[in-house]
ZATIVO-918894 format. One record per residue: y, z negated, x of N, C-alpha, C, O in turn. Coordinates in pm, 1 decimal. Example, Ala and Ser with C-alpha at 12.3 -4.5 7.8 and 13.67 -1.06 7.14 Angstrom:
BEGIN
       nyy       nzz       nxx      cayy      cazz      caxx       cyy       czz       cxx       oyy       ozz       oxx
    -569.0    -780.0    1319.0    -450.0    -780.0    1230.0    -330.0    -780.0    1320.0    -331.9    -846.5    1423.6
    -225.0    -708.0    1285.0    -106.0    -714.0    1367.0       3.0    -787.0    1290.0     113.8    -803.9    1340.9
END
This chain:
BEGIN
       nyy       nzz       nxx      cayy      cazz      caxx       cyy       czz       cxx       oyy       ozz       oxx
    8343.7   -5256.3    5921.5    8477.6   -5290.8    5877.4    8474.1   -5328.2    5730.4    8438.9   -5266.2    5630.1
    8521.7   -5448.6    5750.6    8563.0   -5502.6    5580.7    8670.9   -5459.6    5495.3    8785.4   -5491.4    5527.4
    8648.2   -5384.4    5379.5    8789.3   -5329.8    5315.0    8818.6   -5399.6    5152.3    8757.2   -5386.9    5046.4
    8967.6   -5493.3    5198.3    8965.4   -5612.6    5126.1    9074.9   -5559.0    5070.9    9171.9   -5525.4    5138.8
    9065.4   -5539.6    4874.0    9151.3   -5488.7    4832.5    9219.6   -5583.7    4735.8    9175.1   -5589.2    4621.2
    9329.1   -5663.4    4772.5    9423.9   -5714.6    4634.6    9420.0   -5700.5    4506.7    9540.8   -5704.8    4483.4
    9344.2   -5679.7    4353.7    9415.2   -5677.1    4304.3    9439.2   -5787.5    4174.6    9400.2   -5904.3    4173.3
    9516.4   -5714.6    4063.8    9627.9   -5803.2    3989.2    9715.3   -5757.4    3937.3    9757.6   -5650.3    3980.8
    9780.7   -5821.4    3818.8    9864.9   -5742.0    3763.4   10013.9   -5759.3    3840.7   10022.5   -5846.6    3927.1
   10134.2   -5673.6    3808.2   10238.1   -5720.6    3868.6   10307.6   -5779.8    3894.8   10399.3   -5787.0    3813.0
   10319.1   -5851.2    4000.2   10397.4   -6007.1    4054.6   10299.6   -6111.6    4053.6   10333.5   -6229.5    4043.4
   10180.2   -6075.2    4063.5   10098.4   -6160.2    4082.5   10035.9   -6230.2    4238.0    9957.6   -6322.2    4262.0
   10124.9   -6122.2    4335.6   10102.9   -6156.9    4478.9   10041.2   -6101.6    4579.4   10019.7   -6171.8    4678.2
    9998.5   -5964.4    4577.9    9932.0   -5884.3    4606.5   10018.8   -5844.4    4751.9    9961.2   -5868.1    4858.0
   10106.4   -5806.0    4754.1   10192.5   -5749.3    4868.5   10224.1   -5861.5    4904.7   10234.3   -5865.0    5027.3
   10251.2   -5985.8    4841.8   10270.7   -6114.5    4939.4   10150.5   -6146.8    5058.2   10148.3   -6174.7    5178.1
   10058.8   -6126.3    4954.5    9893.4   -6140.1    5054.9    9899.2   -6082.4    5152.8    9935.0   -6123.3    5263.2
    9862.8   -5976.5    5120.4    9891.2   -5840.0    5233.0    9981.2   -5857.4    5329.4    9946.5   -5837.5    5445.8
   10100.6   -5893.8    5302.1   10218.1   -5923.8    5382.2   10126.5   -6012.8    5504.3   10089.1   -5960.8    5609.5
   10108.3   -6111.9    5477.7   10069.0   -6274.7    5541.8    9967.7   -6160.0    5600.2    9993.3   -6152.3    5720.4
    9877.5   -6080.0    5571.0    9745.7   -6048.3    5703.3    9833.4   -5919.9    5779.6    9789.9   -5887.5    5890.1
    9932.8   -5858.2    5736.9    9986.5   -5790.4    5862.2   10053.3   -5873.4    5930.8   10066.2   -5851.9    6051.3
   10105.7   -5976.4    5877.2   10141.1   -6063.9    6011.5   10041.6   -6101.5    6110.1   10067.2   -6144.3    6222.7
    9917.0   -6081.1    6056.7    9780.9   -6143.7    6156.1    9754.4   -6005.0    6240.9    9690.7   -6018.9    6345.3
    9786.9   -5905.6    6214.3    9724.4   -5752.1    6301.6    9668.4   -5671.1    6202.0    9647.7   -5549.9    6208.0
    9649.7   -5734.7    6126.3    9529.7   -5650.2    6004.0    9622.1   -5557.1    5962.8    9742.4   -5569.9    5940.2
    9505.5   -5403.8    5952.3    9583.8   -5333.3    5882.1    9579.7   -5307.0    5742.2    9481.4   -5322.7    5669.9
    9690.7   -5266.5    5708.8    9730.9   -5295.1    5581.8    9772.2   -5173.0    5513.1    9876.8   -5139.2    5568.6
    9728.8   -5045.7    5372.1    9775.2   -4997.7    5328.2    9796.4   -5017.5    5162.5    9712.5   -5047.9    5077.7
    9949.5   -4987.2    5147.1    9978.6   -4985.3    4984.0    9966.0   -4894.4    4969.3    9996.9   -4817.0    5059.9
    9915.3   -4846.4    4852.5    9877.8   -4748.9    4736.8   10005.6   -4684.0    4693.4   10038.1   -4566.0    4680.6
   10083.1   -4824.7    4670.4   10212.3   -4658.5    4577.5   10307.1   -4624.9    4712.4   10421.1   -4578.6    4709.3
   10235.3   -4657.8    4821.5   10328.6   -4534.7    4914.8   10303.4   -4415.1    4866.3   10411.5   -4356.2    4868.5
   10223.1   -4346.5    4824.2   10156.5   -4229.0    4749.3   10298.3   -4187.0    4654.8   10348.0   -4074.4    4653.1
   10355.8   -4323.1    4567.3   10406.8   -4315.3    4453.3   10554.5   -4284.0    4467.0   10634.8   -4238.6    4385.5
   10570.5   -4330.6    4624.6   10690.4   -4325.8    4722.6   10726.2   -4185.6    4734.2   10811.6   -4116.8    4678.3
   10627.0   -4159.3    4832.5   10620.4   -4025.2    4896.3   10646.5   -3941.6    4827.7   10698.8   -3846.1    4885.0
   10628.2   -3928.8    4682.7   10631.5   -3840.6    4593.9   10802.0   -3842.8    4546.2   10877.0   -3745.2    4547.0
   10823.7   -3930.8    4520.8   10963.3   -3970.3    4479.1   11048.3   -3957.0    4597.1   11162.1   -3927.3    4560.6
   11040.4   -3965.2    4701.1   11154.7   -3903.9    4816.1   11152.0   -3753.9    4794.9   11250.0   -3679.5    4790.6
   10971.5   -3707.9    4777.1   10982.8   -3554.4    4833.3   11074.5   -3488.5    4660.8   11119.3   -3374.2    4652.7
   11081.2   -3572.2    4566.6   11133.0   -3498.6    4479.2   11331.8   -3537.5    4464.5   11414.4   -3495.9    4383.3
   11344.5   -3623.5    4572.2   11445.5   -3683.5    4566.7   11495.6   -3755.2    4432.5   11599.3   -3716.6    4378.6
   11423.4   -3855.5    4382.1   11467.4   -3908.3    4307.9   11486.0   -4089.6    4342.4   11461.8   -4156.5    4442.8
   11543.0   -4125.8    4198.6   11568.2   -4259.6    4310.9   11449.0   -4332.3    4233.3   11391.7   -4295.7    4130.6
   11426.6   -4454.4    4317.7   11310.0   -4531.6    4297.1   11371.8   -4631.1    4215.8   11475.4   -4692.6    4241.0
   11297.6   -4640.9    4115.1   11332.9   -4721.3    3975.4   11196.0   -4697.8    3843.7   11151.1   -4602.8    3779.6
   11169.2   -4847.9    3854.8   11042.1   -4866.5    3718.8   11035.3   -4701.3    3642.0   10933.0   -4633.4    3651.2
   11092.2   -4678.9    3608.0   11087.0   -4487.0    3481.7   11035.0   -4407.5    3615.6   10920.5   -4363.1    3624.0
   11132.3   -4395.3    3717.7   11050.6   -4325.8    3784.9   10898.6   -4279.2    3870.5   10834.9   -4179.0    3902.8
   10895.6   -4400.2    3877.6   10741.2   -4487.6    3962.7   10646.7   -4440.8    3822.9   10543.4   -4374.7    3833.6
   10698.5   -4484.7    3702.0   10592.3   -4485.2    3605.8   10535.1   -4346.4    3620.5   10421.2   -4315.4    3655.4
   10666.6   -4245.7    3576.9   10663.0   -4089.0    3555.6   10565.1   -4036.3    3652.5   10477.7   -3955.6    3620.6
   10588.5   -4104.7    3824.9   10504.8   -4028.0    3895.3   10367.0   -4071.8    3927.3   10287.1   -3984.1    3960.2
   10321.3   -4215.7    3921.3   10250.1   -4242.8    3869.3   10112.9   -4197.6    3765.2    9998.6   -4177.5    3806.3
   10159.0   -4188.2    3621.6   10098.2   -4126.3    3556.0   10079.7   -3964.5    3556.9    9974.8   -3904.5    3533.2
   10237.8   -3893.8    3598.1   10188.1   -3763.3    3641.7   10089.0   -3729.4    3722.0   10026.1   -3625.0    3704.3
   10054.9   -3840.3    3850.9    9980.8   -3798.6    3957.6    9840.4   -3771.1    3908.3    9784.3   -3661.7    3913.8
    9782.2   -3901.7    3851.6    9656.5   -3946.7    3769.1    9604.3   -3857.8    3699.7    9482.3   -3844.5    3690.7
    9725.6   -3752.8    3615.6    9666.0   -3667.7    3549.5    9660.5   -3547.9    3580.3    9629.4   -3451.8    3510.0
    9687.0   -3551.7    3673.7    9675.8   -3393.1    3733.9    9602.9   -3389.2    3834.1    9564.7   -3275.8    3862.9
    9560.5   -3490.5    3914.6    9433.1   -3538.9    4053.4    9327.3   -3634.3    3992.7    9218.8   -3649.0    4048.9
    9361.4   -3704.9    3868.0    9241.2   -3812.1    3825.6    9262.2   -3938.9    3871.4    9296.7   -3969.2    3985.7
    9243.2   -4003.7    3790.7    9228.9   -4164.5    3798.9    9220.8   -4246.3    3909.1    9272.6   -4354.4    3937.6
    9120.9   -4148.3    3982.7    9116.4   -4251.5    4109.7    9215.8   -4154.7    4249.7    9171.0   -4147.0    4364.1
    9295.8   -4116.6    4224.8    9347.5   -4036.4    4294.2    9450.2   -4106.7    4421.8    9487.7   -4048.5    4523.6
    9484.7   -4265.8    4375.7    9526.9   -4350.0    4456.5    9418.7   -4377.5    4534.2    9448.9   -4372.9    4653.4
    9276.0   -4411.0    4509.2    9179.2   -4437.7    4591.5    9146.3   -4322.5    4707.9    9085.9   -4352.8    4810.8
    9182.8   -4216.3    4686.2    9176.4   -4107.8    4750.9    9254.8   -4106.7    4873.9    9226.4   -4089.0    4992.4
    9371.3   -4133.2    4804.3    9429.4   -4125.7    4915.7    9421.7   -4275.4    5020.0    9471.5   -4268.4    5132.4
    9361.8   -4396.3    4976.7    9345.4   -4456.1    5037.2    9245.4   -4467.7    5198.6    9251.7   -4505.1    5315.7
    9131.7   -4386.6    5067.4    8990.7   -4323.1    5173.5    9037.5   -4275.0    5314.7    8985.0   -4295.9    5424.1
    9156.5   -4201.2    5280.9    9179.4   -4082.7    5353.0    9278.1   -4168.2    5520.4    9279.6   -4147.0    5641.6
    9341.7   -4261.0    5428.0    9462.8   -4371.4    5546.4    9293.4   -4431.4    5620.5    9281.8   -4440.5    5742.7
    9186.8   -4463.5    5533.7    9087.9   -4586.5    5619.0    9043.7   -4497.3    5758.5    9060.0   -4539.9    5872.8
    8978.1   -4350.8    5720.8    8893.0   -4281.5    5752.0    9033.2   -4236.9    5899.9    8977.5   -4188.7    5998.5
    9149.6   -4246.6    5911.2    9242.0   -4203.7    5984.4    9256.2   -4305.8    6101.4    9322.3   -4277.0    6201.1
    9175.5   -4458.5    6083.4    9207.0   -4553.4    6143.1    9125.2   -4484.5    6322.6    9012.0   -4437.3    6333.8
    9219.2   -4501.0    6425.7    9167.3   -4466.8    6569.0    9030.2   -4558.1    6566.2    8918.9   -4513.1    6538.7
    9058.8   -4692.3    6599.1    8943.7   -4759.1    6602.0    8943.2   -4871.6    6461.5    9032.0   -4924.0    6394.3
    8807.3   -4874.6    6460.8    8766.8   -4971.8    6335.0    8761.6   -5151.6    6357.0    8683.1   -5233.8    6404.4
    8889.4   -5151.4    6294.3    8911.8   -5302.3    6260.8    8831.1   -5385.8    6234.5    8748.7   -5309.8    6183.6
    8765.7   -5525.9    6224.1    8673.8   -5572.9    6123.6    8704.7   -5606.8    6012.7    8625.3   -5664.3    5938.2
    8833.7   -5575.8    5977.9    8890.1   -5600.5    5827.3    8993.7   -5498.1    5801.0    9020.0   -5441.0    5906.9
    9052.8   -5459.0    5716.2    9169.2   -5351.0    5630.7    9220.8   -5408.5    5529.6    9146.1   -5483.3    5466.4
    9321.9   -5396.8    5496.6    9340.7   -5452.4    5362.7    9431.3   -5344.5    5287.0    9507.9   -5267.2    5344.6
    9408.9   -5351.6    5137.6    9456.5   -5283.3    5025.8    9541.4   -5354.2    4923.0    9511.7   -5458.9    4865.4
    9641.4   -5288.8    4909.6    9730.8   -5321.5    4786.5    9765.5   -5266.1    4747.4    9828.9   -5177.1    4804.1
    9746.7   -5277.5    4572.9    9753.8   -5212.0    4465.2    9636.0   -5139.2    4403.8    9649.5   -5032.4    4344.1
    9540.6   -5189.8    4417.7    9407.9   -5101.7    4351.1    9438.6   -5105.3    4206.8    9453.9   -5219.3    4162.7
    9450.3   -5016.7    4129.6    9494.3   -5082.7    3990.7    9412.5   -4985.0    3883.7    9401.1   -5045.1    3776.8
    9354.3   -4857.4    3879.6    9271.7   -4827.4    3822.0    9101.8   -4858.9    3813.1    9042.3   -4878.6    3919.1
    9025.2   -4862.9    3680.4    8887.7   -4878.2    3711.0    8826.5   -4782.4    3826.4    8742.6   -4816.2    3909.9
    8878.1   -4674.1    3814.4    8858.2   -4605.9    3841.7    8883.3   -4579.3    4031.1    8813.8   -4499.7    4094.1
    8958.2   -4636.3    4074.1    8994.6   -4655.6    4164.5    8910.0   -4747.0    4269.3    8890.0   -4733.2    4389.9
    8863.7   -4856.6    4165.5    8768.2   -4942.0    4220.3    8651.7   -4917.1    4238.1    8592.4   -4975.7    4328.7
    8596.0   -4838.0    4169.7    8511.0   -4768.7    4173.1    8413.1   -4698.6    4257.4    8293.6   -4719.2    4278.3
    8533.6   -4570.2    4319.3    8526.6   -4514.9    4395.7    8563.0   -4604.3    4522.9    8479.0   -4600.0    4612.7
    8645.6   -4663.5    4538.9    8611.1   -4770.3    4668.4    8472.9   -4812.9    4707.0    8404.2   -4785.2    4805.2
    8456.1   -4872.0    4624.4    8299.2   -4884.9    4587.0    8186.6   -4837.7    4629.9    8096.4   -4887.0    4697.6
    8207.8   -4703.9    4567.3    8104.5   -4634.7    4595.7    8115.3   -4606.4    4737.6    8019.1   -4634.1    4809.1
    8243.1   -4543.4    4798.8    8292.7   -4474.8    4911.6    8214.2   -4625.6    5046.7    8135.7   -4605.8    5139.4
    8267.2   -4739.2    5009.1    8237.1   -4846.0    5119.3    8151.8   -4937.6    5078.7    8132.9   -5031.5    5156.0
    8069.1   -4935.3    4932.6    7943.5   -5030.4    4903.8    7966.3   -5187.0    4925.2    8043.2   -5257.2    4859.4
    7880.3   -5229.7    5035.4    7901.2   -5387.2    5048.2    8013.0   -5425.1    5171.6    8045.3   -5533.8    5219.7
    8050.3   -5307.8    5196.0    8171.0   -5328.7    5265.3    8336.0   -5335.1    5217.7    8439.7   -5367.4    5275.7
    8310.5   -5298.0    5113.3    8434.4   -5326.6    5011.4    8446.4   -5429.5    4910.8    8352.4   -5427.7    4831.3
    8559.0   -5545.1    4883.7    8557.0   -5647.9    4824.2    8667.2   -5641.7    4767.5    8765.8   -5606.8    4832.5
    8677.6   -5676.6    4622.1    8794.2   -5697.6    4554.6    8831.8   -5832.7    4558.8    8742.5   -5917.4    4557.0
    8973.8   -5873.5    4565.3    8998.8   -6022.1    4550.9    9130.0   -6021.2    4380.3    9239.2   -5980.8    4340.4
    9075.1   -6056.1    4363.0    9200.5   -6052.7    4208.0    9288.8   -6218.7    4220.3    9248.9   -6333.8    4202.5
    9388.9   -6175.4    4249.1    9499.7   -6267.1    4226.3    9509.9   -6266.2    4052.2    9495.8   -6165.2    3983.3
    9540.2   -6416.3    3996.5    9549.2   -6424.2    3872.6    9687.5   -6534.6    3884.2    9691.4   -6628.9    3963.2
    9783.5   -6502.9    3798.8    9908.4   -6576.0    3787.7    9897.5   -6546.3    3626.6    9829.8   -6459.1    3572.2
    9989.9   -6650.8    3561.5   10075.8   -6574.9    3425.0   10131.6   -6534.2    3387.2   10225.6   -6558.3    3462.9
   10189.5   -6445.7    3278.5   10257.8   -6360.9    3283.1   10376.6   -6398.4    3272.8   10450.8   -6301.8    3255.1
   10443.1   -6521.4    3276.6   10543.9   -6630.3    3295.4   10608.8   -6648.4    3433.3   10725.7   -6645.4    3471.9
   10516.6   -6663.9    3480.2   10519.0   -6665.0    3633.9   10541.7   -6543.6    3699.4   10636.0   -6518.4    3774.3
   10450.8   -6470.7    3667.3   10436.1   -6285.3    3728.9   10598.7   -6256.3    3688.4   10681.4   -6237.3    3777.7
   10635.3   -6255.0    3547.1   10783.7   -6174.9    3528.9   10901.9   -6249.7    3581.5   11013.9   -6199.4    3589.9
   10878.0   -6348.8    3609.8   10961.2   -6452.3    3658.7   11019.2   -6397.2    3816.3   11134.8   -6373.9    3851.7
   10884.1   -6386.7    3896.4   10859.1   -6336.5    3999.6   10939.5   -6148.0    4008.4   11009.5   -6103.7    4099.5
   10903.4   -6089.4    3904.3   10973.3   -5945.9    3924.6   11093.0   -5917.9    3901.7   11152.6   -5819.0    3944.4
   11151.7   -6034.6    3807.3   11290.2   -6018.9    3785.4   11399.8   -6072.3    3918.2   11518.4   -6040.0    3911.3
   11356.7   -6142.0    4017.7   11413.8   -6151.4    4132.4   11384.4   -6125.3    4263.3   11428.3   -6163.8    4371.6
   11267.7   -6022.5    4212.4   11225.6   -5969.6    4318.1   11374.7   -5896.2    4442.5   11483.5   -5870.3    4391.0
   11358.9   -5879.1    4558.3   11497.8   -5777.6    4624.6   11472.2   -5626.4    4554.1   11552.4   -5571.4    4478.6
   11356.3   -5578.3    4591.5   11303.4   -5435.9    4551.3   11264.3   -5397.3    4438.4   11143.0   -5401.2    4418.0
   11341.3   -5355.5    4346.4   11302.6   -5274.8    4218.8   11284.9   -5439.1    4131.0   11172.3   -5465.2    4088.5
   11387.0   -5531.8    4110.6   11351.5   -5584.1    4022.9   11339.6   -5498.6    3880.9   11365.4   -5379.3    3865.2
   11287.4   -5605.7    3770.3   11221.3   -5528.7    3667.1   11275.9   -5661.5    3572.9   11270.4   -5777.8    3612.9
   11332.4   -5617.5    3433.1   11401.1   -5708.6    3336.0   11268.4   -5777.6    3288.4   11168.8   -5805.0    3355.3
   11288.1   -5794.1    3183.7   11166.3   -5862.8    3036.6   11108.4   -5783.7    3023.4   10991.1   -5767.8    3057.2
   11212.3   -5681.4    2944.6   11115.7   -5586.4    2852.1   11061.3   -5461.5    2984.6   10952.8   -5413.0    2952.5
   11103.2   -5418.0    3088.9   11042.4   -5342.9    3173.9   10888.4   -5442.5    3199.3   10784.4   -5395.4    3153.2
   10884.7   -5543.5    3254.5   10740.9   -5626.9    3284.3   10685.3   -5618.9    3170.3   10573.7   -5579.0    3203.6
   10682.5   -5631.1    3025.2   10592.3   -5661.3    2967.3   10534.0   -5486.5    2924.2   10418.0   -5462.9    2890.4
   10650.9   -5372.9    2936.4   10580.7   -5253.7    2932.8   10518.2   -5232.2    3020.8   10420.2   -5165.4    2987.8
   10523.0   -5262.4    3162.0   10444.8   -5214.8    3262.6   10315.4   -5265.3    3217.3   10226.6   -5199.3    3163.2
   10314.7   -5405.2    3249.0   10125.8   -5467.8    3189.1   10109.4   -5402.3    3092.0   10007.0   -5334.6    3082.5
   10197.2   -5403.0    2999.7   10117.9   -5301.1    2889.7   10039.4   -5138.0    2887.8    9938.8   -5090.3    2835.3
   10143.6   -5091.2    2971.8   10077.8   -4981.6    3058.4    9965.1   -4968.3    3150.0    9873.4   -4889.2    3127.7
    9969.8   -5048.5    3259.0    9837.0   -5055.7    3318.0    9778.9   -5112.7    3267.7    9696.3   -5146.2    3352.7
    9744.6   -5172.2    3153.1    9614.9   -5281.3    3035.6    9533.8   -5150.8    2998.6    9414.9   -5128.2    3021.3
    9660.3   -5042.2    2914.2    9591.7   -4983.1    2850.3    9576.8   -4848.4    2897.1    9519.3   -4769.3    2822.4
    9627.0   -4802.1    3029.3    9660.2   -4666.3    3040.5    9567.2   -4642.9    3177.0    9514.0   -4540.2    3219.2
    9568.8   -4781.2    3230.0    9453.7   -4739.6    3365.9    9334.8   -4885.4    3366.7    9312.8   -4941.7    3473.9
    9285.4   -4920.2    3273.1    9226.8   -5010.5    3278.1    9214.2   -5111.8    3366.9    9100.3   -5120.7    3412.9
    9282.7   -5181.3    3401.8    9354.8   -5239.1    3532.5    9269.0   -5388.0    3504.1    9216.3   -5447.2    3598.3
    9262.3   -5439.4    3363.5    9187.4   -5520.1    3331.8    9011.1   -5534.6    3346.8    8933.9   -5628.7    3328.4
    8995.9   -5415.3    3382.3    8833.0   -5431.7    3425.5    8849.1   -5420.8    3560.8    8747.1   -5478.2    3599.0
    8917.0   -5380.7    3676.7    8934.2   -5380.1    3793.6    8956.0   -5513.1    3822.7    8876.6   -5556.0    3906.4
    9041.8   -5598.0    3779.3    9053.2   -5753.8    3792.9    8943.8   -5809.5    3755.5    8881.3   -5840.3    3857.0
    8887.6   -5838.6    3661.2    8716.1   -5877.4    3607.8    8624.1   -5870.0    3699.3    8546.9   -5960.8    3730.5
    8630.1   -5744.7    3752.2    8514.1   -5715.3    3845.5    8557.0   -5748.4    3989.6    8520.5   -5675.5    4081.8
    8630.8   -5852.5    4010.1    8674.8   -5883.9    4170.2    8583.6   -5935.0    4185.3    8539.8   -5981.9    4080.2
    8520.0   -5954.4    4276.7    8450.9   -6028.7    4399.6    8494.7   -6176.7    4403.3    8410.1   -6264.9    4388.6
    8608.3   -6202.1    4420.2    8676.6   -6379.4    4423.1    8784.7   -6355.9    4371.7    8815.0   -6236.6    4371.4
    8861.3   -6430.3    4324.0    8962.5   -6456.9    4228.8    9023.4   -6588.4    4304.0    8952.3   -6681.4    4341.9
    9190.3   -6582.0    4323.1    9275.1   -6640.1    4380.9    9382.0   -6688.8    4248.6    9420.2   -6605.8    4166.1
    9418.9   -6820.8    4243.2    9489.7   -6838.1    4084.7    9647.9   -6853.9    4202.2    9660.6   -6933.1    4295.5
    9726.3   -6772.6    4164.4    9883.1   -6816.8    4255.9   10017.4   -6817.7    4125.4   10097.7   -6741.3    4071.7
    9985.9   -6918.4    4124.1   10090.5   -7004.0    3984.9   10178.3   -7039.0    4070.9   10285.5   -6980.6    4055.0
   10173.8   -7132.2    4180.0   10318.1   -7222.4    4251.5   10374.7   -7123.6    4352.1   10334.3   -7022.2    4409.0
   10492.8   -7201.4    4349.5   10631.1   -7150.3    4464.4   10573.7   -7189.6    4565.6   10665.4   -7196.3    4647.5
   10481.6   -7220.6    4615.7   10477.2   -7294.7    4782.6   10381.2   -7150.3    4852.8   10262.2   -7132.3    4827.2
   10446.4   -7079.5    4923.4   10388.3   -6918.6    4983.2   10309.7   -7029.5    5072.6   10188.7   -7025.7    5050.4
   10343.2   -7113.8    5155.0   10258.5   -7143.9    5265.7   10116.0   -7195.1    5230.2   10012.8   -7188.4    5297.1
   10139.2   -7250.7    5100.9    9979.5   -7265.9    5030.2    9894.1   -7174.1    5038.0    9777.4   -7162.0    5075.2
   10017.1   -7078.3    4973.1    9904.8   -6922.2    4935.3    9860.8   -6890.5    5046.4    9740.4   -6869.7    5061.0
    9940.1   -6881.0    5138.5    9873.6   -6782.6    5260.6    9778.5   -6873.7    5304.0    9673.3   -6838.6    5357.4
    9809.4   -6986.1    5284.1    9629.0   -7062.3    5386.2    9520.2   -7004.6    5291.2    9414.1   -6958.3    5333.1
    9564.5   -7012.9    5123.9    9439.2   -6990.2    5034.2    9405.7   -6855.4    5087.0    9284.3   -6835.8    5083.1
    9467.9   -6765.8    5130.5    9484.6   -6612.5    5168.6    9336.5   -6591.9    5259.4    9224.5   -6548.1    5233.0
    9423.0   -6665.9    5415.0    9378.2   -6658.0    5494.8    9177.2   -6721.1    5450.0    9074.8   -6661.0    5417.7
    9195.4   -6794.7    5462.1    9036.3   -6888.3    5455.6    8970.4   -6794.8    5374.2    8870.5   -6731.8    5409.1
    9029.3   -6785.7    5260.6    8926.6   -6676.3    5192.8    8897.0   -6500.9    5256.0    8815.4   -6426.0    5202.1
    8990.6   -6457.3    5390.0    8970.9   -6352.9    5466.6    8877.2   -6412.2    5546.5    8768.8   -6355.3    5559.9
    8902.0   -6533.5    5611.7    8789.3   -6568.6    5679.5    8628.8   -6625.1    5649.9    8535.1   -6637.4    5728.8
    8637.4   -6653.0    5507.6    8463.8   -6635.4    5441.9    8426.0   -6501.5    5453.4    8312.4   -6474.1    5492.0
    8530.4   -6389.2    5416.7    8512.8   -6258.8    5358.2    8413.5   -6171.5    5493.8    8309.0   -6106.4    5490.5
    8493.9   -6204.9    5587.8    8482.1   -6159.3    5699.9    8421.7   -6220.3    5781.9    8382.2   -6158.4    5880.7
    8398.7   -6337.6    5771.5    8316.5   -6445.5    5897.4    8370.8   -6401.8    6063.3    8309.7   -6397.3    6170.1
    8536.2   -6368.9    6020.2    8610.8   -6385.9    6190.8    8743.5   -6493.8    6142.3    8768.4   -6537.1    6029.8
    8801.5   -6512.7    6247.4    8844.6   -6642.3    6244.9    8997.2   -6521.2    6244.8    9006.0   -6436.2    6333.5
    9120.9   -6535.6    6116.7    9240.5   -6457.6    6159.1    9313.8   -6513.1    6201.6    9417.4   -6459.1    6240.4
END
């Protein structure tokens, strides 16, 4: 099983990707369900401060790669083994890492690269948790410097550039590049 992880900074297309291969069967887990889960069980409401708070609380009290953990844990749960999985939101070095290590040459990073023009453009009309100016440019600023998110992108495997409005582009660029990744036809 191939475990193909998104990443990128925010609004760069990552859950769009992902989106397009659960439409194919592939399974698919996000990372800040973690970030979710936490925020229902504390009943709070989901909003950028909050996500951040639990977020960074989590990291520092389980470690860096503590999203990867729990990722391990969704793969290792699968009944039968897919020939592909996919991940969204890998966003620590640390995270990648341990993917890494955990699945070797069976794990591939793909880094979506947009600008940050585009990316905030994209979060401010997002439906879910849009995010103003100044929320997007603290977040990148946060994961730049707080989870090295910038060497996790560096070290992708292939790199996807998604600048334009046309999704149906992306998803062919999506798809074809699942199907080099994987050598099955989705």
């Amino acid at each position: 099983m191939k475990i193909i992880a998104f990443v990128g900074m925010p609004g760069s297309g990552k859950t769009l990707a992902t989106d397009f291969l659960k439409e194919k069967g592939i399974p698919v887990f996000r990372l800040g369900d973690l970030t979710d889960d936490e925020l229902k069980k504390r009943k709070l409401p989901c909003n950028e401060e909050n996500e951040r708070k639990i977020r960074e609380e989590l990291r520092g009290k389980f470690g860096m790669q503590v999203y990867a953990d729990y990722a391990v844990k969704k793969l290792k749960l699968l009944d039968s083994k897919p020939y592909v999985a996919a991940l969204d939101g890998v966003r620590s070095f640390e995270e990648y890492s341990l993917l890494k290590k955990e699945f070797g040459d069976d794990f591939c990073a793909v880094g979506l690269m947009s600008s940050a023009k585009i990316r905030h453009s994209r979060l401010h009309v997002r439906p879910e948790r849009p995010l103003t100016k100044e929320q997007c440019l603290s977040r990148d600023e946060s994961e730049l410097k707080n989870l090295n998110h910038g060497s996790t992108i560096s070290m992708a495997d292939y790199h996807l550039i998604n600048e334009g409005s046309d999704r149906e582009h992306f998803k062919r660029e999506v798809l074809a590049l699942i199907e080099k990744i994987t050598h099955h036809k989705v």
